[in-house]
Steps between C-alpha positions, in 0.01 A plus 500: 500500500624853394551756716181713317301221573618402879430847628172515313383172725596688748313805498219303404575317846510841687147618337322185609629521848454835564146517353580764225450402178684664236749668784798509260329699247300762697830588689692491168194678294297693746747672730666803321971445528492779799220288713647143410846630596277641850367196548844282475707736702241453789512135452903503482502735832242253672683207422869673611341602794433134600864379417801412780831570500578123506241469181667801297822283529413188438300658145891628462634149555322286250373723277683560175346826407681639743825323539826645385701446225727233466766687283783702653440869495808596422518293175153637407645842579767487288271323168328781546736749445684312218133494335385849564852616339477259198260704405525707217446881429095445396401346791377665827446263797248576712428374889165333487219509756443174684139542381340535205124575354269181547502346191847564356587134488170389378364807272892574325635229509204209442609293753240378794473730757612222781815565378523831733425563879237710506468763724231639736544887316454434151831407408693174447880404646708487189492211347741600161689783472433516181131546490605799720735643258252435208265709678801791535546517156197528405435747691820668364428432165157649531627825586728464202219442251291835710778676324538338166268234395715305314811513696740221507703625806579156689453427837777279643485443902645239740418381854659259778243438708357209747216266359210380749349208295242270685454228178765289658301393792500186383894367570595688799880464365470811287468857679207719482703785433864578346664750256444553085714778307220633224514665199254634273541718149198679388449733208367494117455203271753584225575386153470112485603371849775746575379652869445102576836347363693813668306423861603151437860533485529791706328324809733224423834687463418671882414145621786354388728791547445508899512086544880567333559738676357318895610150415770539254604349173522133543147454580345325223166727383245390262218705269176373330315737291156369402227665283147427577381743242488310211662766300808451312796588734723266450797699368458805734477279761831303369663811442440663917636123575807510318579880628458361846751264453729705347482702797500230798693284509455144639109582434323286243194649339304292281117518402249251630176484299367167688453714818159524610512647864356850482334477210193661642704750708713590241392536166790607243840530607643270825815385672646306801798544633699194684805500708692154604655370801670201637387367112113585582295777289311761702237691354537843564356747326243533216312775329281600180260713348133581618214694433494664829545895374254414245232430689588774798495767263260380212749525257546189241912706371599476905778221538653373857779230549525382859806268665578414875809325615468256859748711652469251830557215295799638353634576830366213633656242272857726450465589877886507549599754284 
């Protein structure tokens, strides 16, 4: 049973024991955002009121919302920086919010809104930075197109920031929460796929340009490309793999058209990125186009490319330095 499905038994439980029909949807439908968000504080102070010391910690002991991180600080410290200044002159990075609008991981991005914590204020913990950052540039790029409707100004912005992701409930060896450097590249649809292919090897070249630069040279690092489009891509798409290995060495970048994870997140243009260790391949980052800035700003000649790098695995699984 999914997880749609589990918690819909369960409010169905909850409306047959507490004699109110259809109690989901009247405080969902009825109740305006300012009087639901009343209504849930008032239950959250009731409930806080009733808690012990000796409760609060034991919540903090076997709960792994709330537990820290497993990766060393200091190591995530100093991926951080290398990131942040592998970054080239176009790109801004911005210090998210731990909160978002309710519905930015569901509405942007399409994916089911369990994916995010929701909170009791309208907003959800954020679940992918790059949702965030979607919604950043498109805010940015709608003041560009205030001043000139047709502007192709791009929007190029980066974030390191902490991930709270409750999907993983079900093996209690992965953590609810760890770290993701994001990118995303918005602007104009240009001739043939030009704004797309340039995204494409641009995310790359900063993704591979920090791992060099954090774990060294004689880490093995791997590139797919895929295209999902169905367009005709195949040379552009050869041609950004054989500049990135002219420029990296020790990576191999090769295409792989019998991928099919992502296909309904990503629709054109994808990668993954994979790093190996003690002769085992991690996955570690991946990224693609989306539709996101088209649909934000109701505008079919908006194009965004999103990546995001694990930086905890990578600092996990290179933890020494």
């Amino acid at each position: 049973m999914g997880a749609p499905e589990l918690a819909s038994r369960i409010t169905e439980r909850i409306e047959r024991e507490t004699g109110v029909p259809g109690l989901a949807a009247l405080l969902a439908e009825r109740l305006t955002p300012a009087d639901l968000a009343s209504l849930l504080l008032e239950m959250s102070r009731r409930r806080a009121a009733d808690r012990t010391p000796a409760q609060v910690l034991a919540q903090y002991e076997r709960d792994r919302f709330v537990r820290p991180s497993g990766v060393a600080p200091a190591r995530l410290l100093d991926w951080e920086r290398v990131a942040l200044t592998s970054l080239p002159a176009s790109f801004e990075a911005v210090a998210l919010s731990p909160v978002c609008p309710l519905g930015t991981s569901s509405v942007v991005a399409g994916v089911h809104q369990d994916w995010a914590v929701t909170t009791s204020r309208g907003t959800e913990v954020v679940s992918d930075a790059t949702n965030v950052l979607a919604l950043e540039a498109a805010s940015r790029r709608r003041q560009l197109l205030r001043q000139d409707a047709r502007s192709a100004q791009a929007v190029h912005l980066a974030a390191s920031h902490r991930l709270l992701r409750p999907q993983f409930s079900g093996d209690p060896t992965r953590s609810a929460h760890f770290a993701l450097f994001a990118l995303v590249s918005a602007g104009r649809a240009g001739s043939g796929s030009t704004f797309e292919l340039g995204a494409l090897e641009t995310h790359l070249r900063v993704h591979l340009t920090a791992l060099r630069a954090f774990l060294g040279s004689e880490v093995p690092l791997r590139v797919t490309i895929s295209d999902f489009s169905g367009r005709d891509r195949e040379r552009e798409v050869e041609a950004v793999l054989a500049s990135l290995r002219a420029s990296f060495e020790g990576v191999t970048a090769q295409p792989d058209p019998g991928r099919t994870h992502g296909r309904r997140y990503y629709p054109g243009l994808c990668f993954h990125l994979y790093g190996q260790a003690n002769e085992h391949e991690y996955f570690l980052a991946d990224g693609g186009e989306v539709d996101w800035t088209q649909r934000l700003l109701g505008n079919a000649k908006e194009r965004l490319f999103v990546s995001g790098l694990g930086s905890e695995r990578v600092c996990t699984i290179w933890g020494d330095g």
